[in-house]
N, C-alpha and C positions, 0 to 999 in steps of 0.2 A: 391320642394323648390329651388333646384339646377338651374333648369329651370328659374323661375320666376328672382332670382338674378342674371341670364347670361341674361335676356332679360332686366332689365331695366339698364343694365350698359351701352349700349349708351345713354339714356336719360341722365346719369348721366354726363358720359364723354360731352357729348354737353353740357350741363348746365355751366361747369365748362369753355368751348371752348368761349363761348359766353363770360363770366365775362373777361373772359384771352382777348378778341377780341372786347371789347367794345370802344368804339369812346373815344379817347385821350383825345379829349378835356373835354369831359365831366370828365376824369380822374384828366387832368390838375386843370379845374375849382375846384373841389372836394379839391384836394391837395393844391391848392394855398387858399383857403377858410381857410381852415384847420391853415396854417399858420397865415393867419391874426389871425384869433379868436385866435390862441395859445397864443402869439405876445401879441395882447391886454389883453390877464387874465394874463399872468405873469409880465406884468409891474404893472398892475390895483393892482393883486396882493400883490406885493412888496411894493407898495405907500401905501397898508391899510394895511396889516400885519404890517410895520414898527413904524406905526402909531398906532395902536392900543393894536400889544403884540410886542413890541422892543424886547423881552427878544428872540422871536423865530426866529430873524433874527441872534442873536449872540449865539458865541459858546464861550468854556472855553478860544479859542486860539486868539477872539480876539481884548483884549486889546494888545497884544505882536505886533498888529497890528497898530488899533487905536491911541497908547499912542506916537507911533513912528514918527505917520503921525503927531500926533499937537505939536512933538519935531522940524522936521521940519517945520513945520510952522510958529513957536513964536520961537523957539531958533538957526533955520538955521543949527539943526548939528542933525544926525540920534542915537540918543539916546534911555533908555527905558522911559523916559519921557520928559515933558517941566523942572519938576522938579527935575529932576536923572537925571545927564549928566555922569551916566556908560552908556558904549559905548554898542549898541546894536550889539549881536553876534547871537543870536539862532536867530534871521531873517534877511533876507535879506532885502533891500529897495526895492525890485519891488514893493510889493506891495503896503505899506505904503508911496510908491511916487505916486501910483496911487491915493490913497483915499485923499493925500492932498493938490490937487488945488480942489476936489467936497468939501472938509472942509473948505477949505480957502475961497471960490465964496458962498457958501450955512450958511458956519458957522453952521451948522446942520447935525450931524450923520443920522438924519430920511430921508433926501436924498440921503444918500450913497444908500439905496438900491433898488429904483428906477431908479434910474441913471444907476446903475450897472444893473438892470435886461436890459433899453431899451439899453443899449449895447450889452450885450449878444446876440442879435440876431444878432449883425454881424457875431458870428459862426452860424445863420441859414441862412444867405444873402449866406456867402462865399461857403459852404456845397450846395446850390446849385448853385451856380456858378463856382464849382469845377466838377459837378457831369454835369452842361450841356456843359461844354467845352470837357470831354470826353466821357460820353453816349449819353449827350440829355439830352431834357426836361424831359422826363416822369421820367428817375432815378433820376434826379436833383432833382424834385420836391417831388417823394417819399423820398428822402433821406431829403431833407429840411421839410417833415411834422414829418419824426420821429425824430428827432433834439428838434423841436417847443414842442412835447408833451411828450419828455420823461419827465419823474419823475422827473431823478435824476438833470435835467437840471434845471425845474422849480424851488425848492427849492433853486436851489446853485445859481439861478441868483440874488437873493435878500436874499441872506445871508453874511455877511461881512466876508466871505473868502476868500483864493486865486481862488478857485475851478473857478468860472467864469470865470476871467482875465484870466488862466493858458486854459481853454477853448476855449477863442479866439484868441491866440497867438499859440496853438498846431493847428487851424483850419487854422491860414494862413503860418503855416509853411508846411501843405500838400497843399496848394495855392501854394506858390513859389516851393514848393516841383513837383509839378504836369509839370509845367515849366519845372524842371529840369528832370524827369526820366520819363515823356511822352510825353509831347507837342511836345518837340521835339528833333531830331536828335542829338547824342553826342558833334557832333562837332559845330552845330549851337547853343548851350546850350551857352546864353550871360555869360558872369564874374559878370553884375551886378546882376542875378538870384541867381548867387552861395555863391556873397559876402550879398544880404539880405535873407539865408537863415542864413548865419551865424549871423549875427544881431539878425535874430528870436530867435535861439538855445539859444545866450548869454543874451538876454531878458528874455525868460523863464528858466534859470537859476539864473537869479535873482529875480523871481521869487518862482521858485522852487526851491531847490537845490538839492533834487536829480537828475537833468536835467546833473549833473558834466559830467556822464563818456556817455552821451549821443552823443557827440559828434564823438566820439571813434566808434559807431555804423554807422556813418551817412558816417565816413569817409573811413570806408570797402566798405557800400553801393556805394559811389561816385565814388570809386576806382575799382567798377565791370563796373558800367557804362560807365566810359572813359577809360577804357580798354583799345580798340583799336585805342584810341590816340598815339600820341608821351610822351615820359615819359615826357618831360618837360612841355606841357600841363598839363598831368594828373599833376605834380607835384605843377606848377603854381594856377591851381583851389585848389586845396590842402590846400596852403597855404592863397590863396584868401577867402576862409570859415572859416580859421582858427585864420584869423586877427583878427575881432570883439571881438572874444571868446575870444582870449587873454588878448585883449586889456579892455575889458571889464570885465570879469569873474575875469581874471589875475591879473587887478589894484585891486579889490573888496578884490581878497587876500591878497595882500601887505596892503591895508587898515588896513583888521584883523591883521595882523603880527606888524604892527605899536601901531595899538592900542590895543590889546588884547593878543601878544604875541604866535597867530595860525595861522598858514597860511590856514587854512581849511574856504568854501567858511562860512559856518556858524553851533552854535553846536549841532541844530536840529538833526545832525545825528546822535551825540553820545549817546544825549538823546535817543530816538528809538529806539538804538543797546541796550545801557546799560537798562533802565529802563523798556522798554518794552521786547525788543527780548530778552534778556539774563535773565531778572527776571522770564519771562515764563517759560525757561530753567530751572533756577534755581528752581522756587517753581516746576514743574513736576519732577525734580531728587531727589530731598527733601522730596518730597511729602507735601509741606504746601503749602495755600494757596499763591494765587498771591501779596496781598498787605502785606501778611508778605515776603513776597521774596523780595519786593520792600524796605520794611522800614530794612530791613537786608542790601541791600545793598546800605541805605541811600537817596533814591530816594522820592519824595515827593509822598503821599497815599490820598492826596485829591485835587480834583478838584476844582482850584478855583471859584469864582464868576465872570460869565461874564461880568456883570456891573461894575465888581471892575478896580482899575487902574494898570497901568502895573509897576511893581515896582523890586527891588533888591530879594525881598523873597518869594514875589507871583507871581503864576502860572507857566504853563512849558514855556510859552513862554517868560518871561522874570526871573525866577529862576538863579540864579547864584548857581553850586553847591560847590563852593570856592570863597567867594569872593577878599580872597588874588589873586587868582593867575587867575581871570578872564578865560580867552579861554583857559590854560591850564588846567584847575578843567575840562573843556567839552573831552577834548583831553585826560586825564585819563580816564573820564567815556567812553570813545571808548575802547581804548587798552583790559582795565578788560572787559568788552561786548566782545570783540571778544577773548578773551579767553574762556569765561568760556562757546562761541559756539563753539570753536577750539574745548574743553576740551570734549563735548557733543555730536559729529555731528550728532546721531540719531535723537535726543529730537531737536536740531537747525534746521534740516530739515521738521521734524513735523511741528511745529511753523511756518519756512516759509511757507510750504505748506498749513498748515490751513489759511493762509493770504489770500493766491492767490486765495485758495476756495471762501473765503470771500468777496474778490474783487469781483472775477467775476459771483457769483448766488445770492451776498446779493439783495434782493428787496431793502436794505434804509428804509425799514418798518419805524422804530422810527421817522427817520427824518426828511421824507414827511410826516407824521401825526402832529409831531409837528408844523411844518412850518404850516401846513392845519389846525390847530386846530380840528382834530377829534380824534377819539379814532382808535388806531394802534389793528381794528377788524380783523377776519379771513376775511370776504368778500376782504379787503385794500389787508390783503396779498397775497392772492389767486391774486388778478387783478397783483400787483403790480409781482409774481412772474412770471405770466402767458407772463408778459410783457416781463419780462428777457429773460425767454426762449425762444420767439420765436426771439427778437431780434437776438440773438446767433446762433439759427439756422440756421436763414437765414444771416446770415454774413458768418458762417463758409463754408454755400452753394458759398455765394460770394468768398470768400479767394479761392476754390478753383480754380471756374471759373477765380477769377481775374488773379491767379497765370498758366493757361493755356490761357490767352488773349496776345493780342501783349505786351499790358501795364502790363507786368508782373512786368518788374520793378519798377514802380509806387506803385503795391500792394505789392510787395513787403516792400518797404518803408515803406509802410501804417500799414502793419501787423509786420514792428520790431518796431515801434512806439508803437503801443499798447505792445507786450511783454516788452518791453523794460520798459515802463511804470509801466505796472501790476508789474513785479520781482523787479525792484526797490524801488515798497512802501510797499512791501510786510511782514508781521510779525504781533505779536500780536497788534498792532495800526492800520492793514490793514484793511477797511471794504469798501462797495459799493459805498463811499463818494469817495475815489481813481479813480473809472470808470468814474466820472462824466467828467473830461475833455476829455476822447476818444469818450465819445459820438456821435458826428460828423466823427469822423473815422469810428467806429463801423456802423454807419448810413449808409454811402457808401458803405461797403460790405454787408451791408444788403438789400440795394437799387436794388446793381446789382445782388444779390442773387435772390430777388422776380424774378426779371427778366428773370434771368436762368431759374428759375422754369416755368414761364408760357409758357417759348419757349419752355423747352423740354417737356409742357405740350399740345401745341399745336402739335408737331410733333408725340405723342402718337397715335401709332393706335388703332381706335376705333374699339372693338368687336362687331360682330356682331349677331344680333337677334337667338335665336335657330329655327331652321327649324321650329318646330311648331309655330311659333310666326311672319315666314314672312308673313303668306297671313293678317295676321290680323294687321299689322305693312301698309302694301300695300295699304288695305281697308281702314286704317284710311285714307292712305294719299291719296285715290282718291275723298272721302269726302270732305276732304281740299275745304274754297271757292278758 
């Protein structure tokens, strides 16, 4: 038996040599196929899902969006509605700026997610036009097929969240990013590379907002790289990254401070902290349930109505949890949150950590099914998990390699962006919906992963036949025509 299994393991190893050493193009065609078809079902997609179950393109979070965008619109001032001119604090305007020149030109919510899907794909244009400027075609274009067909992509291009937009704004911040910490030399690195990376950070923080303290990360990173400048250099780019973000991010506060009495960018975080992360704390030290921990410390215990409007009393994204005292009612519910994880930090630590699990192995089961209209089967979770994992795998293969390549600094980047990300949104609201903008990151380490794998698959040496098995190994191949 011994025998038989040592003699067809070079059949085996060539079998594998061959796929690994098959003609490119044919590779190429394959992978750029792949795209188009992706490309055309998830816009096709999104134009008939929005059309036929609206309900599965929106989520609880957003009228807190919608209601904002046709404040702008009809009232010219970022409110929770055309009708409520309370000033909008738990979101930011990136996004509800986006959605309302597609409301204003369509007057139609059923095109917001069409529009938004054929956008999306400029995070699979950039993703390989980031991947052939530094590997090539062949990683370009694996990285751009697994981009087109993930899961978590499809759903979120044609669902009225930030998830999308925050997708192609993370996709061309590792674009100019790529410019800055491998294209090229420290010193040849332009001012305008460094001053639109900062543009990008402070857009997706208006977007985002927990993008806040991202910048903090970006500027350790810059600060390894022009190292071996002059300090006034180094200091000069420094500052050149860090103008936008002020100037930007920094008015956005003063705005809140003005009108809402918080200098904080918006109150999303406190909610989060207080009602999620700290009510988990609370109900596991208590031992009672989650939604009585919540209605204990005043937090609202029902989801609103997606279809509903965004108003002073419903839902989380436009809730007021004082309406006296506006941004600071958000700005208490922080404080009490970060005590009562101060007060905890075994149970506060669990909680983050069950996030970040959540983040990065949830399949999204629920919400590719729903978005799909089929039923959330084991077969869905099984493909859907199968997916995950090997993405991960072969990313983690990448991270290494990338982190032993010239462009170390590069993946570097690449991989504090993802952490940086994951630990950020992490806690009991944390789930695989969070992954969806790394997507394209994740992609590229997974690209150049495959890729390590088949080279050091090719340079494996092949075992050879056992002695009884050369004359008849010999014999086949004089046969041969």
């Amino acid at each position: 038996m011994r025998q038989a299994a040592t003699a067809t393991t070079p059949f085996v190893a060539g079998g594998l040599l061959r796929v690994a050493q098959a003609d490119r193009r044919v590779l190429w065609r394959w992978a750029f196929a792949i795209i188009v078809v992706a490309a055309v079902a998830r816009v096709g997609w999104a134009a008939w899902v929005a059309h036929a179950d609206p309900g599965a393109v929106r989520s609880p979070d957003t009228p807190g969006y919608l209601e904002p965008a046709w404040a702008l619109i009809e009232e010219g001032r970022f409110s929770l509605s055309p009708s409520d001119s309370t000033p909008m604090y738990v979101r930011t305007p990136g996004y509800p700026a986006f959605l309302a020149p597609i409301l204003w030109l369509t007057d139609s919510e059923w095109a917001i997610s069409p529009i938004q899907a054929a956008l999306s794909l400029v995070a699979v244009a950039t993703t390989v036009l980031v991947g052939w400027r530094l590997f090539g075609k062949t990683v370009a274009l694996v990285a751009g097929a697994v981009v087109a067909l993930d899961p978590l992509q499809f759903f979120a291009a044609g669902t009225v969240m930030t998830e999308s937009l925050t997708t192609n704004i993370l996709t061309a911040i590792v674009a100019v990013g790529a410019m800055v910490f491998a294209l090229r030399r420290p010193r040849d690195v332009p001012l305008v590379a460094v001053l639109a990376l900062g543009v990008l950070v402070a857009v997706a923080t208006m977007v985002r907002p927990t993008f806040w303290f991202y910048p903090a990360v970006l500027l350790a990173l810059l600060a390894a790289r022009f190292r071996g400048l002059r300090w006034r250099a180094l200091v000069t780019r420094s500052l050149v990254f860090l103008l936008p973000i002020v100037v930007v991010v920094g008015g956005w506060q003063l705005r809140n401070h003005s009108a809402v009495d918080s200098r904080q960018v918006s109150g999303i975080s406190d909610i989060n902290l207080y009602c999620y992360n700290a009510a988990e704390v609370e109900a596991n030290v208590a031992g009672i349930s989650y939604d009585t921990a919540r209605r204990r410390l005043g937090c609202p215990t029902e989801y609103p109505n997606p279809n509903g409007l965004c108003t002073r009393t419903v839902g989380y994204g436009c809730w007021m949890p004082d309406p006296g005292a506006d941004g600071q009612g958000f700005n208490e519910w922080g404080r009490k949150g970060l005590d009562i994880m101060f007060d905890h930090p075994a149970q506060a630590g669990r909680v983050l950590g069950e996030g970040v699990i959540r983040e990065i192995a949830g399949p999204a089961r629920s919400r590719v099914s729903s978005y799909l209209g089929i039923d959330a089967s084991i077969p869905l979770t099984i493909g859907l998990s199968s997916w995950v994992v090997a993405l991960w795998a072969f990313a983690a293969v990448g991270a290494v390699a990338g982190l032993r390549s010239k462009h170390r600094a590069f993946w570097a980047f690449v991989i504090a962006t993802i952490g940086y990300t994951m630990l950020i949104s992490t806690g009991t609201a944390g789930d695989a919906r969070f992954r969806s903008p790394l997507v394209p990151l994740i992609a590229l380490l997974a690209a150049l992963g495959i890729r390590h794998s088949l080279r050091r698959l090719r340079r494996a040496p092949v075992q050879r036949p056992a002695r009884g098995q050369e004359q008849t190994v010999a014999t086949a191949g004089s046969l041969a025509p």
